[in-house]
Structures are given as structure tokens and as C-alpha cells.
C-alpha positions in Angstrom: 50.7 12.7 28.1 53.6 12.6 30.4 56.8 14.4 29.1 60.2 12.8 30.6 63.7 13.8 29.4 63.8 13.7 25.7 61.0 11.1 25.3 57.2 11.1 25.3 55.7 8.5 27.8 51.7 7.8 27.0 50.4 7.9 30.1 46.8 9.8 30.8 45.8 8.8 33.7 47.0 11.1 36.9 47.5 8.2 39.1 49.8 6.4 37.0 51.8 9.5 35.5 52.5 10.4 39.7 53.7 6.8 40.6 56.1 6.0 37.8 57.3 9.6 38.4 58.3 9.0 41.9 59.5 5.4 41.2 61.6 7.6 38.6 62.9 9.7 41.3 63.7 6.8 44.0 66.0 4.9 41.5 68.0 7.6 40.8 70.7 6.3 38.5 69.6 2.5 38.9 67.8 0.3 36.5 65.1 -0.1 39.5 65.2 1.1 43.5 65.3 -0.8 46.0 61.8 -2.0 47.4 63.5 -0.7 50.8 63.0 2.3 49.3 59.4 2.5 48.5 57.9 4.8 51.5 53.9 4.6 51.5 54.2 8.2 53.1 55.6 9.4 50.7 52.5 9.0 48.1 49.9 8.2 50.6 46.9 10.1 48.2 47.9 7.1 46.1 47.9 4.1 48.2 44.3 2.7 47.4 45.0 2.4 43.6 48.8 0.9 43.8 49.7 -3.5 44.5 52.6 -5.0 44.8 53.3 -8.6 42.7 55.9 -10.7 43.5 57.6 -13.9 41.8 56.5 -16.9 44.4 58.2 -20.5 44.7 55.5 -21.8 42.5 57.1 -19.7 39.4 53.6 -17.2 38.9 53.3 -14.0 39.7 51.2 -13.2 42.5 49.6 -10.0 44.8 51.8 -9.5 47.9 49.8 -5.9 48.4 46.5 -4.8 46.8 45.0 -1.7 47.9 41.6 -0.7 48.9 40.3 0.2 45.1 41.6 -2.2 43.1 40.2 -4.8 45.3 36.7 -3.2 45.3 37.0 -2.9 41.7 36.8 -6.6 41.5 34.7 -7.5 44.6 36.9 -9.5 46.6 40.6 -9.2 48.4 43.3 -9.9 46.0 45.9 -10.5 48.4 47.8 -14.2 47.5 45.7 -14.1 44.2 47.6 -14.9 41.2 47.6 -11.4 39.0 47.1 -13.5 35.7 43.3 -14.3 37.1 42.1 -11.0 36.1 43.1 -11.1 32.8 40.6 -12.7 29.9 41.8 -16.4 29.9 43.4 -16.4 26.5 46.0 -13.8 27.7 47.2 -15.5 31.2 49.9 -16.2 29.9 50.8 -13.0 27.8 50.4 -11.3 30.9 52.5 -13.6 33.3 55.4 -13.6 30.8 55.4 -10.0 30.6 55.4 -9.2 34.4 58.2 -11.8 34.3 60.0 -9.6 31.8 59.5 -6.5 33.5 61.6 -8.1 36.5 64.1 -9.3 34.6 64.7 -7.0 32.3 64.3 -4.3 35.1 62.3 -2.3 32.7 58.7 -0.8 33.2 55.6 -1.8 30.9 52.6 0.0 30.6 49.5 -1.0 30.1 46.1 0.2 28.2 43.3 -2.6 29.0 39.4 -2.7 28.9 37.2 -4.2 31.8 34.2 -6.0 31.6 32.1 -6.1 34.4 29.5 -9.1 35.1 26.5 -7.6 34.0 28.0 -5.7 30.9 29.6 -2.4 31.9 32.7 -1.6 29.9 35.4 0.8 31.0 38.8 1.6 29.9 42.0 1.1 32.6 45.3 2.2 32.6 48.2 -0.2 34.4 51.8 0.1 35.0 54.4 -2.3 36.5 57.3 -1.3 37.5 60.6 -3.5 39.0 61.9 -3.5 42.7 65.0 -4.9 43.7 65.5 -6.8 46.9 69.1 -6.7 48.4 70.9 -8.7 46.8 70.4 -6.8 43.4 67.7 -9.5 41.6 64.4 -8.0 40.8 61.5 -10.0 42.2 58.5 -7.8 43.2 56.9 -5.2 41.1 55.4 -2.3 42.3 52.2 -1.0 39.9 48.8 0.6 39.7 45.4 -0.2 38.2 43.4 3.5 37.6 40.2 3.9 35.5 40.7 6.2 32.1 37.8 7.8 33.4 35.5 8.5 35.9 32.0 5.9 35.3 29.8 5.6 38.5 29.2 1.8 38.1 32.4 0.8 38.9 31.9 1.8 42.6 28.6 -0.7 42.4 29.3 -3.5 40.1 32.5 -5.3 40.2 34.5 -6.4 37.3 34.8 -9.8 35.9 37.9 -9.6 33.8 40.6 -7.4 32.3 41.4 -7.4 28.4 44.4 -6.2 26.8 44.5 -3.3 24.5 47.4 -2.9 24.4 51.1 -3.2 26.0 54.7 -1.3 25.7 58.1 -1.2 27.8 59.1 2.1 29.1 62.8 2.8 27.9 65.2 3.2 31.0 66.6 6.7 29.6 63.8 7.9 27.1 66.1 8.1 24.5 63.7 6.8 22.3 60.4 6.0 22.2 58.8 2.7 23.7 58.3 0.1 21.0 54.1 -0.5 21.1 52.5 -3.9 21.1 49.0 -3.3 19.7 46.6 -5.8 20.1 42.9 -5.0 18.7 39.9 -6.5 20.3 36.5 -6.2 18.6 34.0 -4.8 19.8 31.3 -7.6 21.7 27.8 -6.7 22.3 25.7 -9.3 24.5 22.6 -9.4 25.9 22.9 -8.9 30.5 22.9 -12.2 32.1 24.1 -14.2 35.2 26.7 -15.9 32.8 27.8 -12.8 31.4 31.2 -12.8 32.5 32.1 -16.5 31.7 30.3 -15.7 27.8 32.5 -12.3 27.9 35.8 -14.4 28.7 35.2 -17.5 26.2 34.5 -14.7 23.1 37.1 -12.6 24.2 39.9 -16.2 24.4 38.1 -16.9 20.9 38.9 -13.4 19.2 42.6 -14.0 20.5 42.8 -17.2 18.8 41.6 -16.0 15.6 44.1 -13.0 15.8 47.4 -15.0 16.6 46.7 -17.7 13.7 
């Protein structure tokens, strides 16, 4: 766990605890720095695990920036894709509304979600978004990070088909108090390996969610 000021922040992962330390430290006493601000050198150990969203015309939420291992983590360049497409489809919007308050409420979330691969891998991911401002003060890009919970030697071979939330919680500006949580449980699915493993994983998955919010 990451201790900040008078609060406990649950972060685990060493990727995520370094990035939201030093977007702590560029903001100084802001709500959010500037993304002017953000110098690549200045974390550059980090740079394959960290993307950038940003609000586009359209009203979604897209990747401006993705680097080098979150795109192999999912087989394919993520740049221009919207970020809601790696999420299991009865969260897209969940997850687009919450990236949308992140910028708005100039307030960082953290996330605890599980990824399925498409033959039937599971591993455990830790995610954090947190706000950039441009110039003229609004908030429209986020800078975050995707990093496994631990180390698992198929995820360098076998890309991921989808993302499912755990859980989420905002991370208080001050730490004055601690984050309120959002738990959300997702049983545990066991299937058989096939080549429609991933679009069976996404359909249960959008099917447990149902059942939960009813």
C-alpha cells in the first residue's frame, strides 16, 4: 500500500504507486497539472505501461497515447481506439462515465480489474486515471496506467480479450479521508478453451452484471 499525507491510498502495484506519485508532485497545489507539464523523461522506466485518453468531438473517450505494453497486452495498437472497447460490454458505459468524471471532477480513480485472455488465462490488473488540464484550465485528457498485479508469463504470449471491473474508487485530492470504494463482485466463470472464448467470456460476464444491478 501507498501511504500519502494522512490517508492510505490502495495501490500495490509499483508502476501505479510511482506515476500517481509524480502526477502528485507536478500539480503541486492544483486540482490537476497541466499536461504541459508531463515530461516523458522524467519517468521514462515507465513509459511502456502509461496512455493518455482524451474527450474527442464525438463525446467518448479515446487513446491519444498507448505505450508499448499495454498495446501488446491486447495484440493490437490502441492508438484512436475508444478506451471503453476493452472493457466487458455490460460496463462500457460505467467505464466511459467514470473517465468523464475523473475529468470533470478533476479527481483520480483507481482501478482493480480482471482480464481474460482469448483462450482462458485470467490475471488481475491494476489501472489509474488521473486528470490533465489544457490551458485554459478545463480538464480533457487523462493521463493513466494499465500494470499487471503480478508477474504471469502468458501475458507476453496471449493477448487479452477484455477487461472486467472489480472494483473502482476516487482518490481524495488531500487524503483527508479515505476514498469512498465501489465494490462490484464478479463470480467466478469457468469454461471450456475455444476460438469463441472471448465473445462467451463477454456475454456471461454482461449477463452476471445484469443480474447484479436488478
Amino acid at each position: 500500500m501507498l501511504r500519502n499525507g494522512t490517508g492510505w491510498c490502495e495501490m500495490r502495484v509499483q508502476t501505479t504507486i510511482e506515476i500517481f506519485d509524480y502526477w502528485n508532485r507536478i500539480r503541486g497545489a492544483a486540482d490537476a497539472p497541466l499536461k504541459s507539464q508531463v515530461e516523458p523523461s522524467a519517468v521514462p522506466h515507465l513509459l511502456q505501461s502509461l496512455f493518455i485518453l482524451e474527450r474527442r468531438e464525438g463525446g467518448d473517450i479515446g487513446f491519444r497515447l498507448a505505450g508499448t505494453r499495454i498495446c501488446d497486452l491486447f495484440g493490437r495498437d490502441l492508438r484512436g481506439e475508444r478506451f471503453s472497447s476493452l472493457w466487458a460490454n455490460g460496463q462500457l458505459a460505467d467505464i466511459e462515465r467514470t473517465a468523464m468524471g475523473v475529468m470533470d471532477h478533476a479527481m483520480p480513480a483507481l482501478f482493480n480489474a480482471t482480464g481474460y485472455s482469448t483462450v482462458g488465462h485470467q490475471a488481475s490488473f491494476e489501472i489509474i486515471m488521473m486528470p490533465l488540464r489544457s490551458p485554459d484550465g478545463a480538464c480533457d485528457r487523462l493521463l493513466g496506467a494499465i500494470a499487471p498485479a503480478a508477474a504471469a508469463s502468458w501475458l507476453e504470449i496471449v493477448p487479452l480479450e477484455f477487461l472486467a471491473l472489480d472494483r473502482s474508487r476516487l482518490l481524495p485530492g488531500k487524503f483527508d479521508k479515505p476514498a469512498p470504494a465501489e465494490p462490484r463482485r464478479i463470480n467466478r466463470i469457468v469454461a471450456g478453451k475455444s476460438i469463441h472464448f472471448g465473445q462467451v467470456m463477454r456475454r456471461m460476464v454482461s449477463q452476471l452484471l445484469s443480474v447484479e444491478a436488478r
